[in-house]
N, C-alpha and C positions, 0 to 999 in steps of 0.2 A: 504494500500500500504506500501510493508516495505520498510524502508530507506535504502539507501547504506551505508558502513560502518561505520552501528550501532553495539554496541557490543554487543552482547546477556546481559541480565541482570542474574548476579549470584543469585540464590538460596539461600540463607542464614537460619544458624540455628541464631534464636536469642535469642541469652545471655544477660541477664541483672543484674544489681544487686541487691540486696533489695531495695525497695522503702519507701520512707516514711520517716521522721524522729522520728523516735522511739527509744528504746535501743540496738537493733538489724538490726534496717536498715544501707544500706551502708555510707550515710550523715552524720552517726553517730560513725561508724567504718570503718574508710580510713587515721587514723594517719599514719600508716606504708606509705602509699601512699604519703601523704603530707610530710615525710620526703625527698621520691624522689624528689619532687617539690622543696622544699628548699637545698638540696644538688644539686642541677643546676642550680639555680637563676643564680647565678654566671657566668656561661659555658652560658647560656643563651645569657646573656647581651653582653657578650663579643664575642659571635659569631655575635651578629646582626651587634655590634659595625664594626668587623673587615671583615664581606661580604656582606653587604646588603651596594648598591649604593643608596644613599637617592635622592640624586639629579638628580638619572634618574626616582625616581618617585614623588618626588614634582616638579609642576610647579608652571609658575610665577603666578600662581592664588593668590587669598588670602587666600583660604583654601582645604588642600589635603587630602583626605578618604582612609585610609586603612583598607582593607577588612581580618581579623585574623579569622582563622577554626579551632577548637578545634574535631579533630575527634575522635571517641568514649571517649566524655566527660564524661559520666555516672551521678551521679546524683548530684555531688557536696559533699563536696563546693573545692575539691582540684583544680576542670578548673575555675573556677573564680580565687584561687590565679594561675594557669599557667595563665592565661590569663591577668592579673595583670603586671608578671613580662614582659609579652613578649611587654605591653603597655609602661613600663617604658623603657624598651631597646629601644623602637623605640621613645621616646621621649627625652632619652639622648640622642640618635644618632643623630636626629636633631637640638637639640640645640650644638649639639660639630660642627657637618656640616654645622653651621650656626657662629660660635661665638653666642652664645646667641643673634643675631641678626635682627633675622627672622621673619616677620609678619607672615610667612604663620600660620594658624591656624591650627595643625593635627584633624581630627574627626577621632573615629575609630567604624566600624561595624565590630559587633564577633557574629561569629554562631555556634552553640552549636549543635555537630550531636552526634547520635544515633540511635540505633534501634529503631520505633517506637513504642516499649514496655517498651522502659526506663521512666522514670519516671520524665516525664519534667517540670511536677509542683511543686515538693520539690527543683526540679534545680532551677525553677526560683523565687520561694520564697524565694532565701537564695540570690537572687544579693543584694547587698545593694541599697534602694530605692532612694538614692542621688547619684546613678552612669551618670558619664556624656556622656555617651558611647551607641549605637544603639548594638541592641540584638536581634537575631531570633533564632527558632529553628529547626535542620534542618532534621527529620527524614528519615531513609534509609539508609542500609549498606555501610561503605566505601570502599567494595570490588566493587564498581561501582562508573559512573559518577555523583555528587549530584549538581554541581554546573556550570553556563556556561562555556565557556573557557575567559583562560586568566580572570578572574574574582579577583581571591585572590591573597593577596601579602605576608600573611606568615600562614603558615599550621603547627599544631602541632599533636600529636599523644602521648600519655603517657601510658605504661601499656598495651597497645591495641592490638598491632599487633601479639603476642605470642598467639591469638584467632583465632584459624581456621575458616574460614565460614561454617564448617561442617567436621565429625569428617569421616576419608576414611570410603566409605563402604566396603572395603576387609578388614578391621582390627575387624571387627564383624560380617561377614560371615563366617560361621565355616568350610563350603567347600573350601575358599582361604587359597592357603600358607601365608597370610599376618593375619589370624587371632590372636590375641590379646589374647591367651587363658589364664586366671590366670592374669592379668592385666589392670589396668584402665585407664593406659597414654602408649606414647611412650616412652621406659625407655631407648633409643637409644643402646640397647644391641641386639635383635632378627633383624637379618638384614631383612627380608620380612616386618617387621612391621616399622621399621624405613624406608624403603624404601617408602612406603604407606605414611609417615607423610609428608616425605620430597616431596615429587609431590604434594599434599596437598598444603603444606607451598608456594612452586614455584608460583604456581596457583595465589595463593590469593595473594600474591606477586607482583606477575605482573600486576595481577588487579591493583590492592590498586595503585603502581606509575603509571600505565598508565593514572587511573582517575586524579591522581593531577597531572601529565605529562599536560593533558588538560585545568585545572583549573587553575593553577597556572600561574601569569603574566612572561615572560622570568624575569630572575633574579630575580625570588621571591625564601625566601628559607622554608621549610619545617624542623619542630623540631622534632625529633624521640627519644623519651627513650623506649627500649624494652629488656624482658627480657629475658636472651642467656645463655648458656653457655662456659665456657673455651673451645680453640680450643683441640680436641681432649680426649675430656671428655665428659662418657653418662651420659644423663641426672639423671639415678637412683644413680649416686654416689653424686649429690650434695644434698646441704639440703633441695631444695624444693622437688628433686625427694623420700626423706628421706617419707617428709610431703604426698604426693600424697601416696606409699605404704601404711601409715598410714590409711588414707582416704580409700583406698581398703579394707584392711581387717577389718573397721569395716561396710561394707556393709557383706563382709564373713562372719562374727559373726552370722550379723542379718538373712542369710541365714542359717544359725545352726540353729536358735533357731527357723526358718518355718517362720521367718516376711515380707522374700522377698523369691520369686521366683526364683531359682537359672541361669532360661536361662536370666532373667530379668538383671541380674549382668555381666554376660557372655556377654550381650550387650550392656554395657556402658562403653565407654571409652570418655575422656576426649579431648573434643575438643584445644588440647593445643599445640604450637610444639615452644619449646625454641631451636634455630639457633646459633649456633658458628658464631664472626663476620665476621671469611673468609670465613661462606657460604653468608649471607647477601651482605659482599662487591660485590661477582662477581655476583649477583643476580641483586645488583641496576647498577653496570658496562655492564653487559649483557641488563638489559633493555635500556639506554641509553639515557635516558631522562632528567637525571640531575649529576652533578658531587656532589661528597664528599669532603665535603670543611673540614670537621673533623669527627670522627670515634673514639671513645675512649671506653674504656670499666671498669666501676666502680665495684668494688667487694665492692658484701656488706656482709661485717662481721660481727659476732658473737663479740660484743666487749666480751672479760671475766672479771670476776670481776664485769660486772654491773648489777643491778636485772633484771632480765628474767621476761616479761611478764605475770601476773596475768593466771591460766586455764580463769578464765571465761573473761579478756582481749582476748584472744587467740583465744577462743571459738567464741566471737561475731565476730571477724575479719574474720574469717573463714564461719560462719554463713552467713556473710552480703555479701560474694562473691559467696559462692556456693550453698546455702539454692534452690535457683531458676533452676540449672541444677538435684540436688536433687531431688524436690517436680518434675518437668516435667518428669520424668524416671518413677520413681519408685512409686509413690502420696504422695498426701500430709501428707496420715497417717502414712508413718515411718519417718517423718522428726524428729519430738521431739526424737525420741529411737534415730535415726542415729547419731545426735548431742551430745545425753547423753552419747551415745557410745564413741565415739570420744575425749568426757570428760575426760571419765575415763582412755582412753587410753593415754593422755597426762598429765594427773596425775599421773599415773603411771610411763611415764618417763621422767618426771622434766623437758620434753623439748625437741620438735620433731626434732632438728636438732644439730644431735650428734657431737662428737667431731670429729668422724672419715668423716665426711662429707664433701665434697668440699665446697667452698663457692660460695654464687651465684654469678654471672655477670651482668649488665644492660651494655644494648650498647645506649650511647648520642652520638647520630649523626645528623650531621647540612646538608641538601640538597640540591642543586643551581639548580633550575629549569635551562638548558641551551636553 
């Protein structure tokens, strides 16, 4: 018997990142990542400080549970330090809310989502085994509902959302005007194909806030860092868009030399779509489930004058994110040539994101369940 308004369950392609801790797995290449985390600690703390009502959720009990979601965690150890910071935010906030006066005791339960192909046992071998904190993990896409309603009291997301649930099928059908031809991302130039990302992106969008629309207790807030670009800037002029061409033509190479199948190439595009933050805003304002208590947008720069990242730093970073979209397309046998490729092509130019490049954007946005 089917239920009354249940929401269809989205389809998802599932992305993961390398597994394992080895030289080449993501646990072991996510510094760039953890820099985002510690360049927000800060924005963090001070958003819980300055929107989150503590005393409409502690009561006079002796001890009050908060319930913190880390969506697409991936495999660590960068969501144990977000999850970190966002404990010490809501444990200043209490004792500031309190005068350091306060018996109440805070517990906190943090769940750990991801696809059920992530890799949740390097995740949880890296908790420190003296943590005083309740842990689950919670597999299945957060383009849907994973959680009761009214359940959680702060929701975070890092890096995450700029992940489609799947990549338009018109942008790799060769018969749509929306085909992708000579291209492995939306480079937000070919309007039929930028049109295909952006319905995409809406989609999964509205998913993504109706699910924590549900989940989320009223005035719980939700923490988003996601990666955008400048309003009115395509994506192929900034540095990642730089990086991505990079990544395409050395799949082109290896179709030169007869190691990939050229329709094989022709049908992979990058399930990815980076959002300017006035589309995002009238996105979360049209859905209408929670207001924007803050909205900021970080560039992150090229500092000059400091050493540029190692090839083979560069190379494992790169590795430990997209080795896994890689090896599912194409097999596992042109992984090592694809990467070696790749090698030489960012040895060749001292450095995939040129000067003439825009800089990238992250949008930190703080969300108030209403």
């Amino acid at each position: 018997m089917e239920m009354a308004n249940e929401e269809p369950k989205t389809v998802t392609q599932q992305i993961t990142m390398k597994g394992g801790d080895g030289p080449l797995s993501y646990a072991q290449n996510s510094s760039l990542q953890k820099e985002v985390v510690d360049a927000t600690k800060a924005m963090i703390i001070r958003a819980i400080a300055n929107n989150l009502d503590m005393d409409k959720f502690c009561s006079q009990s002796s001890s009050q549970t908060f319930r913190i979601a880390d969506f697409g965690c991936s495999i660590g150890p960068n969501t144990i330090f977000s999850m970190q910071n966002i404990i010490q935010a809501l444990e200043q906030k209490h004792h500031e809310t309190n005068h350091g006066n306060s018996s109440t005791i805070l517990e906190f339960q943090l769940f750990f989502n991801d696809h059920s192909s992530n890799d949740f046992n390097t995740l949880f071998k890296s908790i420190p085994p003296s943590w005083p904190y309740f842990v689950a993990g919670v597999p299945g896409s957060f383009y849907g509902r994973l959680f009761p309603k009214s359940s959680i009291h702060i929701g975070h997301s890092s890096n995450a959302l700029q992940w489609l649930s799947k990549v338009p099928q018109e942008v790799v059908d060769c018969k749509s005007p929306a085909y992708n031809d000579g291209s492995i991302y939306c480079r937000g130039i070919e309007k039929e194909v930028t049109k295909a990302y952006v319905a995409q992106f809406e989609k999964d969008m509205e998913s993504f806030l109706n699910g924590r629309g549900e989940e989320l207790v009223n005035g719980g807030l939700i923490v988003i860092l996601m990666g955008g670009v400048p309003n009115g800037i395509p994506l192929s002029h900034t540095a990642i868009g730089k990086f991505y061409d990079l990544l395409g033509s050395c799949l082109l190479d290896l179709t030169n030399k007869g190691l990939v199948n050229e329709e094989k190439v022709k049908s992979f595009n990058l399930p990815l779509y980076f959002p300017s933050a006035k589309e995002v805003k009238e996105l979360i304002e049209r859905n209408g489930r929670f207001s924007i208590e803050s909205m900021n947008e970080i560039t992150e720069q090229l500092k000059r004058g400091q050493p540029l990242p190692s090839t083979q730093n560069c190379i494992s970073h790169v590795r430990a994110g997209f080795e896994g979209l890689i090896k599912d397309h194409f097999g596992a046998e042109i992984v090592d040539e694809f990467f070696a490729c790749y090698a030489n092509k960012h040895l060749q130019s001292g450095f995939v994101f040129g000067d003439n490049a825009v800089d990238n954007t992250l949008m930190f946005m703080i969300l108030k369940r209403i």
